[in-house]
N, C-alpha and C positions, 0 to 999 in steps of 0.2 A: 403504651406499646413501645415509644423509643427506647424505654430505658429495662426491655425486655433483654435477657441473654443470649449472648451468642459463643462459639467456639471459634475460633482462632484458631487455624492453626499454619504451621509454616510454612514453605513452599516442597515439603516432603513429608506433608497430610500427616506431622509429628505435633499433637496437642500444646500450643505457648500458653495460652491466657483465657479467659472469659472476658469479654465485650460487652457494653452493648449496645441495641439494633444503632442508633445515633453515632456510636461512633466508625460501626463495620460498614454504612451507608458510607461514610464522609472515604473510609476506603477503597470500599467499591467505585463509588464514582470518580475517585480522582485514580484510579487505575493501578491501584498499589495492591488491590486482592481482588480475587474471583469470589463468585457466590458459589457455595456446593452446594448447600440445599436449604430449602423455603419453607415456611411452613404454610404456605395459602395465602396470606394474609398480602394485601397491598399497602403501598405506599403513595400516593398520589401527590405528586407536582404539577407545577404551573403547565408545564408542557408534554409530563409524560405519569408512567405509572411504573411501580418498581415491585417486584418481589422482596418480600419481608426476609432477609436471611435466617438461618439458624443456625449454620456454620459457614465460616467464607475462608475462604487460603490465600495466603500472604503472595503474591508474586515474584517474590525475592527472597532469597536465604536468610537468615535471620542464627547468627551464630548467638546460644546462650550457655551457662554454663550447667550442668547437673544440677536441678533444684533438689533442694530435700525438704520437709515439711520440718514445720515451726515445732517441737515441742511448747505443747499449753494444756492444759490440763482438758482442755474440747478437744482437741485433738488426738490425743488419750482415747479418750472416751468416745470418740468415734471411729478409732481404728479397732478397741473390743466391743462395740455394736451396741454401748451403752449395757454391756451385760458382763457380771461380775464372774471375775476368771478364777472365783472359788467354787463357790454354789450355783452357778449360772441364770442367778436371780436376774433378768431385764425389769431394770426401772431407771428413771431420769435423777433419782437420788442417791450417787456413787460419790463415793471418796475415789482418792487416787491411795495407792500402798508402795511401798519398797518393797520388792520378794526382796533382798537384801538389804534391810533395815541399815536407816542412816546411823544408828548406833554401831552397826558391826561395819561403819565403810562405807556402804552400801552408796552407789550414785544417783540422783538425779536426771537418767538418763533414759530412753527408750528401751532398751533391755533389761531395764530393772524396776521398771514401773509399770504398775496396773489397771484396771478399774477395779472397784470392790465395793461391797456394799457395808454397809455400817456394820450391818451385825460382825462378818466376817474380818472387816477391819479390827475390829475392837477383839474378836476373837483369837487372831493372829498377833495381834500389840508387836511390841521390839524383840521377836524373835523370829527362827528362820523356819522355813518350811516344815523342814523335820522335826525342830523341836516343838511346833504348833502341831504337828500332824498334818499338816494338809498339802494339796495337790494343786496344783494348775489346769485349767481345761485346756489351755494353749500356751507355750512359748512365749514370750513376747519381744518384740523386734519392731528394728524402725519401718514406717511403710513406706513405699515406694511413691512416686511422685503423682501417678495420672491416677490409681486412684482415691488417692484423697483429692484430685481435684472434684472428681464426684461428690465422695462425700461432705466436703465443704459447702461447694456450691449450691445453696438449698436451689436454684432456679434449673437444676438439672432438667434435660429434656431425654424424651429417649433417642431423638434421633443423632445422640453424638453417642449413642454406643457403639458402633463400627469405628468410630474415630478412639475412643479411648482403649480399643481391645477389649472392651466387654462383652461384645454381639459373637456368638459361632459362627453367626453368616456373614460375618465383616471380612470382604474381600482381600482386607491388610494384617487379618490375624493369621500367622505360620501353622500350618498344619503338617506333622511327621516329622524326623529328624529335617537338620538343616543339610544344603547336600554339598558333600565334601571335593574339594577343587583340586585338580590335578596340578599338586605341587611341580612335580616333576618337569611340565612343561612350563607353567608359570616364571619361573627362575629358569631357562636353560639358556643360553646365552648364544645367539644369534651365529651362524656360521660364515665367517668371511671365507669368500671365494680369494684363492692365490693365483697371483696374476702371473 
C-alpha cells in the first residue's frame, strides 16, 4: 500500500509528478502539501490515524519548465492506442514506420512516425503514401504532456481525472469561449489631479 500512487500536484491544482503514498505522507506531515483526496483506506501510527491520499497539493509554487514526452517507440505506440494508422488493426504486435521513409529524408521524429502493423509495414516498404496508395486514419503529432502521464502510468486511478482535465464534471476544466478583458481600461493610465 505505501508504495501505491499518487498525483502531485502544484500549488495551482496543475498535475507535476506521480508519488508514492510513502513519500506524499513524509509531505503531508511535514507540512509541504495538503491531502485532496483519500481513497478510504487508513494509515495507522503510534499515536494517530491518517487518510491514505490519492492526490495531495504541494503548498508552495513549484516553478517547472514545459515537459514534453520522451520519444521511444512505447510511447509511439501509446499515443496511436496500440492500433495501426493504416488498416486500424489493434494488437500488441506493431512496428513503428516513417510516413516519410528514412530513405527519402524522412526523420525520426513525432510527425513522421507511426504504429503499423507488419503486414502493412512491409506493404508500404521505402516509399511514400502515394506511391504505396495508402492513407492515414490520423495525422500524427507530438502529444501533449498530462495525457501521456495517464497513459504511461499503468497505476492510473480515476479519481485524478478532474485533475488531468479528462472528467466533464471537473470543476477546473473551461467551459465556452475564454472571456475577453477590457483592454481599454486595463492599459489606461491613471489621471493626475493638477494642483
Amino acid at each position: 500500500m505505501l508504495n501505491d500512487a499518487v498525483l502531485l500536484l502544484n500549488s495551482t491544482y496543475e498535475p507535476l509528478n506521480v508519488i508514492n503514498v510513502k513519500r506524499a505522507l513524509r509531505l503531508v506531515l511535514s507540512r509541504k502539501a495538503d491531502p485532496v483526496e483519500a481513497d478510504g483506506a487508513l494509515v495507522r501510527t503510534v499515536t494517530r490515524t491518517i487518510p491514505v491520499p490519492v492526490v495531495v497539493r504541494l503548498a508552495y509554487y513549484v516553478r517547472r519548465p514545459n515537459q514534453r514526452v520522451k520519444f521511444t517507440k512505447r510511447t509511439v505506440l501509446a499515443r496511436d492506442q496500440y492500433t495501426c494508422q493504416y488498416c486500424g488493426a489493434q494488437t500488441r504486435d506493431l512496428t513503428l514506420d516513417h510516413v516519410t521513409p528514412k530513405t527519402l529524408g524522412g526523420e525520426t521524429v513525432w510527425v513522421n512516425v507511426v504504429a503499423a502493423c507488419k503486414k502493412c509495414n512491409g506493404a508500404k516498404g521505402g516509399r511514400t503514401l502515394k506511391e504505396a496508395g495508402m492513407k492515414l486514419r490520423r495525422a500524427p503529432r507530438e502529444p501533449r504532456f498530462l495525457p501521456y502521464l495517464r497513459l504511461v502510468k499503468n497505476s492510473y486511478q480515476r479519481a485524478w481525472d478532474k485533475y488531468l482535465f479528462t472528467d466533464p464534471e471537473s470543476p477546473f476544466l473551461l467551459r465556452g469561449p475564454l472571456p475577453v478583458a477590457d483592454r481599454t481600461r486595463a492599459f489606461r493610465r491613471p489621471v493626475r489631479a493638477e494642483a
